[in-house]
N, C-alpha and C positions, 0 to 999 in steps of 0.2 A: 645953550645949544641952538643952533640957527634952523632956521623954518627945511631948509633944506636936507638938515642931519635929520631931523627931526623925520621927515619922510622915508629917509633910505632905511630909519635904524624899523619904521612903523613895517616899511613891504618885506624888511628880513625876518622881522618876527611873524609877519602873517606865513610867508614862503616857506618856513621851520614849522607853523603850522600844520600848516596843510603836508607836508612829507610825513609826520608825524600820527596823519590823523588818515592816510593811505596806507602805511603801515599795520597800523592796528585792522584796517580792515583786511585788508591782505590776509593775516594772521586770522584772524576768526574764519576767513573762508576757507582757508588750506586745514585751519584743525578739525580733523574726525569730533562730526555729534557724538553727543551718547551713545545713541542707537546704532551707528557705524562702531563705535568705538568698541563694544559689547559685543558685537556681532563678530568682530573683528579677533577679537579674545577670546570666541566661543571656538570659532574654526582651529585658531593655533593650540586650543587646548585640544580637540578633538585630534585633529593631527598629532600633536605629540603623545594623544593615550589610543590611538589608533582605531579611532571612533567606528559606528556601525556605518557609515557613508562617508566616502571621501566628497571632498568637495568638489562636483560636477564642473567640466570645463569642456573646452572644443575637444580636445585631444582624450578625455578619460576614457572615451569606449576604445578607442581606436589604442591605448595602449593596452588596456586588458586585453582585449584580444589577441595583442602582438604577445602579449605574456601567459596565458591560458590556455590560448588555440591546441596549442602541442600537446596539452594533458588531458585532451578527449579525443576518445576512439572511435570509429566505425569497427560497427558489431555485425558480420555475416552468421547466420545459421542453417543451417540444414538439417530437416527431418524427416524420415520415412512412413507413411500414413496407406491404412488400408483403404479402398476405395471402389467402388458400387459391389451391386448386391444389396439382397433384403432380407431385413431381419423377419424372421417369423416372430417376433412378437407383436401379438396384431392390435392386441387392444391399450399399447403406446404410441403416441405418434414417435414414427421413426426420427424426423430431427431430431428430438428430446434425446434419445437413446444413443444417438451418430454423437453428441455431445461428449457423453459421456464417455462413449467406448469407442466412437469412430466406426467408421463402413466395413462390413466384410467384405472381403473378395482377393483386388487383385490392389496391387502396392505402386503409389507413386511417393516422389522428394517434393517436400516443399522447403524453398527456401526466405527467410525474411529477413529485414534489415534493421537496426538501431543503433542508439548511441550510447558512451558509456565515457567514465575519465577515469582516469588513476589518481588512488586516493593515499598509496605510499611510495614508497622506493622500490619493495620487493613485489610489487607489481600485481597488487589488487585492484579490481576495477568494479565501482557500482554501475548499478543500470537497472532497468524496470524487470521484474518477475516475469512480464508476460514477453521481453524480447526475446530471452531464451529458453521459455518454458519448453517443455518435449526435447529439445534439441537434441541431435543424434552426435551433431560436430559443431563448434562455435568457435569463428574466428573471429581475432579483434586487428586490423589494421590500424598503425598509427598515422598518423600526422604527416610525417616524411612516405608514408609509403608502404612502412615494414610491418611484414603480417607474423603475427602470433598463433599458434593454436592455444585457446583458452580452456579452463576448468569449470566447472562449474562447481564453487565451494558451496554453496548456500543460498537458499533463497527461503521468500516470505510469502504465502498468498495474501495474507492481512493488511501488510502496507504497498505491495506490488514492489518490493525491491529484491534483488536479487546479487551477489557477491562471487565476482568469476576471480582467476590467478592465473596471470601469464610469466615465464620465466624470462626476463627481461636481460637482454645483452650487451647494454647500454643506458644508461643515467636516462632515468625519465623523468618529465614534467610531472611534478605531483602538486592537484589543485588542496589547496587550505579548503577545507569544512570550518563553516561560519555558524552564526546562532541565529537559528529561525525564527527564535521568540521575540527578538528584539525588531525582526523585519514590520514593519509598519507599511499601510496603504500611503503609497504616494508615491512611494521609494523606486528610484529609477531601478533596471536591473538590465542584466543581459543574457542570454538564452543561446546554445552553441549545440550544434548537433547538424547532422547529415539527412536535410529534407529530402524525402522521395529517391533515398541511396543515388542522389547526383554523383557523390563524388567528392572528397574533399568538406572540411569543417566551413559552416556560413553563421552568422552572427545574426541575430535579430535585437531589437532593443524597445523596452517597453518598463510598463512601471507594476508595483504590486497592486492590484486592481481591488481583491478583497483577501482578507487573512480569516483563516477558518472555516472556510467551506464546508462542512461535512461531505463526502463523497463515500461510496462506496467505489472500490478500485480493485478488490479480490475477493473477501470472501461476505457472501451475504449472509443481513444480520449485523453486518458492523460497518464502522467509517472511518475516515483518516482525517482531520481537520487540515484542507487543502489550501495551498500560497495561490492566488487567483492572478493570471497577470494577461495584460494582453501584448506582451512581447510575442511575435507569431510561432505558433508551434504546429510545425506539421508530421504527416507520418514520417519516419526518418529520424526525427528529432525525440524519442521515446529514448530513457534512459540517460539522457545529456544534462549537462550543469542548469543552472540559475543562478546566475552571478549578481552579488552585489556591487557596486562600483568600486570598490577595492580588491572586486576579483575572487574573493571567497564565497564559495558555493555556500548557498540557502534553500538548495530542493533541486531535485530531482525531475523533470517536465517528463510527464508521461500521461496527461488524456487531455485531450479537446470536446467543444462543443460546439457544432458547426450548424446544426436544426434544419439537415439538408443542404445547405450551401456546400459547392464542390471545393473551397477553398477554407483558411483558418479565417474565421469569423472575430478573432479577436481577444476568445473566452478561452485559456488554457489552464492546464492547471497542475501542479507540481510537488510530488510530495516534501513537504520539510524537512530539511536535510537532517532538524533533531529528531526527527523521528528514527530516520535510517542509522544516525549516530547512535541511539539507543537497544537498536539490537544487534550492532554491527557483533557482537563479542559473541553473539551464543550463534551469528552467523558464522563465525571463523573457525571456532572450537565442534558447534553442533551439527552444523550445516543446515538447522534451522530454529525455529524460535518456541520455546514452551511456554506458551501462558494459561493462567487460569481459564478456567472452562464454568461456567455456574449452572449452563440449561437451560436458559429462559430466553421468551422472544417478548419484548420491552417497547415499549413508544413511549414517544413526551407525553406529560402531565400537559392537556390544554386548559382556560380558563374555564370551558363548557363543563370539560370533564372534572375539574375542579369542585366547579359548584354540585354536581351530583354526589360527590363524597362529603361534603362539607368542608371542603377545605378553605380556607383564607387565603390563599395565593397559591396557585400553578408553584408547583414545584413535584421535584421526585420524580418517578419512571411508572405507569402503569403494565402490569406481568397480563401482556395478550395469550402466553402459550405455558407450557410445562415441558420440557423433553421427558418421556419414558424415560428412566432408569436414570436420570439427569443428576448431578448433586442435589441441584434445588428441591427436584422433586423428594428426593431422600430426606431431606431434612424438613419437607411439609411446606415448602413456598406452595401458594395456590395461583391458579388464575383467575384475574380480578386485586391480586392484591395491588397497594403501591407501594414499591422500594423508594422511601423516606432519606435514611442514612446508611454509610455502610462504614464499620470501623469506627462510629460516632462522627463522622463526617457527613453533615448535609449534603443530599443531591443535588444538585440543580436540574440536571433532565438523563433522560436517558444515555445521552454521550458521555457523561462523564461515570455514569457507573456500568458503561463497556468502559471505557479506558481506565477507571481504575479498578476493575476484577480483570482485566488483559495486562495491569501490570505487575500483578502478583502471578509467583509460582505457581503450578499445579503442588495440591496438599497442605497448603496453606489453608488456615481457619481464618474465617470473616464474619463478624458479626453485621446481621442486616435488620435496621429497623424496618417494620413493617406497617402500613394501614389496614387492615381487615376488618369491617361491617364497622368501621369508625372507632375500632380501637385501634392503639398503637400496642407493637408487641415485636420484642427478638428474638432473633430466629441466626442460629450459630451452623453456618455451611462450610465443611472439609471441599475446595473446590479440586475440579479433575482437572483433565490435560485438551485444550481447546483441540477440537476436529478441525482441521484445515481444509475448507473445501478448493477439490479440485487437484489435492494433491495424491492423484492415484495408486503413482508409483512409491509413496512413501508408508502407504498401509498395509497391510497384511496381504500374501499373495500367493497361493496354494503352487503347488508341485501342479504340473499339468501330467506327469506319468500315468501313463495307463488309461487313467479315466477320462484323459483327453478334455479337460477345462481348465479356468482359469477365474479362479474366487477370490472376494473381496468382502471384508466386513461393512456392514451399512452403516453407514454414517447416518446421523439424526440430520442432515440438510440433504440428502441423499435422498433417504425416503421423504421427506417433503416432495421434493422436486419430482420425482417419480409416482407422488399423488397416493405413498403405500397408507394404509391406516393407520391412523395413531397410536404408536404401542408397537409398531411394528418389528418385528425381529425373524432378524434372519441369515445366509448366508446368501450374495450376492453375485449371479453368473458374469462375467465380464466377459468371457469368450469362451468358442466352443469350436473345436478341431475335427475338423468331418472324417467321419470313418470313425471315429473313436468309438466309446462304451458311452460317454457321455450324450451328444449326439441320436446312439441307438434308441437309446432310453427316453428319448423326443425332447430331451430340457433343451432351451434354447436363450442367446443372450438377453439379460433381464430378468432371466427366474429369480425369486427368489427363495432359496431353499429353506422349509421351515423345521424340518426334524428329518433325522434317520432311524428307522427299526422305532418309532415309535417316540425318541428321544430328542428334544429339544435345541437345536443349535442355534447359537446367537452371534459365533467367531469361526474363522476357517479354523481356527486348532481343534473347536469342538467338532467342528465336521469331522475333520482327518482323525480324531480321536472315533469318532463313533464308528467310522470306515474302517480301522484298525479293525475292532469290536467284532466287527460284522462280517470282517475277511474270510475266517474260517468256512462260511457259509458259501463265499465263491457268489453271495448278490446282498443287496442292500435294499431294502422298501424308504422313497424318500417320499417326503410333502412337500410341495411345490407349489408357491401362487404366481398364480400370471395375469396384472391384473388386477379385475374384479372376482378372478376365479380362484379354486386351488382346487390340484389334482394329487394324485399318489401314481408313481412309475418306480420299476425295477429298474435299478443300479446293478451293473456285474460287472464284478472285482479281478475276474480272472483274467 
């Protein structure tokens, strides 16, 4: 082979080289790392089992919305309310009482505004307790425009939601109810509701800030473990979704925390939509929710309070109160003790033994381990039927005939907040119609009645039974405290 072959054949094997050895880099750079490749595996599995997040991109909010908007409603109300005038109950401050029963006198409407979506086909809609608590008339416009008069099926004061029915004339958007427990902080979402009744659905977008807030949101004495986000929620926006990026509702946006600022601060907060899923059934059927009742007012186990009982670690619920006539009390809970277990179930603090004695029926038996002077001991409670506060119109509520009022049995959060003694019982005046017998007889809104003709009442039925009793007589001797005080006045029947 001559010096010159010899050359041509050396640059074609180097030039075969080097193509060969571009190649193989090319190829390492274009193949997915592990780390990509994994990542890459994780999305298409997620995708094809229809994971809790879709995979976030430019276009994800903007198509949820295009897809959602139309299954949340603006929610009008109107209600009629008494208004100035003064109560003669001198020794409560009147707000306290206006609270309760509102102003006497002379009647205006008030109207407010929230949000709400449709959660089926035959045109159930959630939305918060307090958008249409009292309400006289509740409408829900949709999306396009077209307004509904709505029902009020049921509502909650415990979790603040509440379940209306419109008779729908036409195929509606119904949003998917998603699982709140899987929602983690980080998690982008979206927030859709009618700020300050502008007009028409607006979108806000933010992430889940903290999971399990305790809040109280209805009735005091308990909490709701709240989705924390700072997607902006303003007034208007109560009752509206919390969307995940797949568009499936995760909670319910119904309070803010703003610390004076005239604007949303950032802090909102939304109930879990498994909460709402978990009573939606005795919302539908009952038109509201029966849970166990125990009678006791509970705080967390701290480490301070800990070491004073000798305990080894903060755990359990310390018992601050007893309700009169309570289960608890019945069956000999004290104050001071600590609820340890319930059902053989470790406590961990106080929230979890309100949620699970609110998840059992009223009449249901629980056994509760106790701490008392450092021993341990069980103690077997038949629980009652939880008092709803707030929910006036759903307790007891006398004939106003004749005797010109309007009674109410006292709730154990009731007489707290009206500061009555402990043990308190009675029958409760809610209103009073001038010119009447009742009226004559000087009782005014707030009494609380404690006996007739000598005889003990603790319910309107006992009253109205004792009044029966007493009618022959054509008057009744009642006891009445007002107060710090109690009087006796003549009732006439005729």
């Amino acid at each position: 082979m001559s010096s010159r072959t010899r050359t041509i054949a050396s640059f074609f094997v180097l030039a075969m080289g080097m193509m060969l050895f571009g190649a193989f880099v090319t190829a390492q750079i274009q193949k997915p790392g592990p780390v990509r490749a994994a990542a890459a595996e994780e999305q298409q599995a997620a995708a094809a089992a229809g994971g809790r997040q879709a995979i976030v991109g430019l276009d994800t909010f903007r198509d949820v919305a295009r897809r959602q908007t139309a299954g949340v409603v603006n929610i009008n109300t109107r209600k009629t309310v008494k208004t100035g005038g003064r109560t003669p109950f001198h020794n409560f401050d009147d707000d306290l009482l206006e609270r309760f029963f509102g102003r006497r006198g002379e009647s205006e409407t008030q109207r407010s505004l929230g949000s709400g979506f449709v959660i089926d086909k035959d045109g159930y809609i959630l939305t918060n307790r307090h958008v249409v608590d009292g309400a006289d008339e509740i409408r829900i416009t949709l999306s396009d425009g077209q307004e509904y008069d709505a029902k009020l099926v049921g509502r909650d004061a415990r979790t603040d939601v509440a379940l209306l029915k419109i008779e729908p004339k036409k195929a509606l958007t119904v949003l998917e109810l998603g699982d709140s427990d899987q929602t983690e902080p980080g998690e982008w979402v979206m927030a859709i509701g009618n700020p300050f009744g502008l007009g028409g659905n607006s979108v806000t977008v933010g992430v889940v800030s903290y999971k399990g807030r305790p809040l109280t949101v209805g009735t005091r004495g308990t909490s709701v473990d709240m989705i924390q986000t700072d997607a902006a929620i303003n007034p208007g926006n109560s009752g509206g979704p919390l969307l995940d990026t797949r568009g499936r509702v995760i909670g319910i946006n119904t309070m803010i925390i703003t610390r004076g600022l005239p604007q949303s601060a950032g802090v909102g907060f939304a109930v879990p939509i498994n909460v709402a899923k978990e009573i939606l059934p005795q919302l539908r059927t009952k038109g509201k929710v029966e849970r166990g009742w125990l009678g006791v007012t509970i705080a967390p186990m701290t480490e301070d309070l800990a070491k004073t009982f000798k305990m080894a670690e903060a755990r359990g619920a310390i018992v601050n109160d007893v309700t009169a006539g309570s289960p608890a009390e019945k069956a000999g809970v004290q104050a001071d003790d600590v609820i340890l277990a319930l059902d053989g179930k470790a406590m961990a603090d106080n929230n979890e033994v309100v949620r699970t004695i609110a998840g059992k029926a009223p009449g249901t038996t629980v056994r509760l381990k106790l701490l008392r002077e450092g021993k341990e001991r069980d103690v077997t409670v038949t629980l009652g039927a939880f008092p709803e506060e707030g929910d006036a119109a759903d307790e007891p509520e006398a004939e106003r005939a004749r005797l010109g009022m309007t009674l109410q049995d006292l709730s154990p959060d009731m007489a707290r907040r009206l500061d009555l003694p402990r043990g308190a019982r009675g029958v409760l005046v809610v209103r009073i119609e001038p010119g009447e017998a009742a009226e004559d007889a000087g009782l005014a809104q707030g009494d609380l009645i404690l006996s007739v003709n000598g005889s003990g009442v603790a319910t309107v039925d006992e009253f109205f039974e004792a009044i029966e009793a007493a009618r022959g007589d054509g008057v009744a001797r009642v006891r009445v405290r007002r107060g710090d005080t109690a009087f006796t006045t003549v009732l006439k029947l005729d």
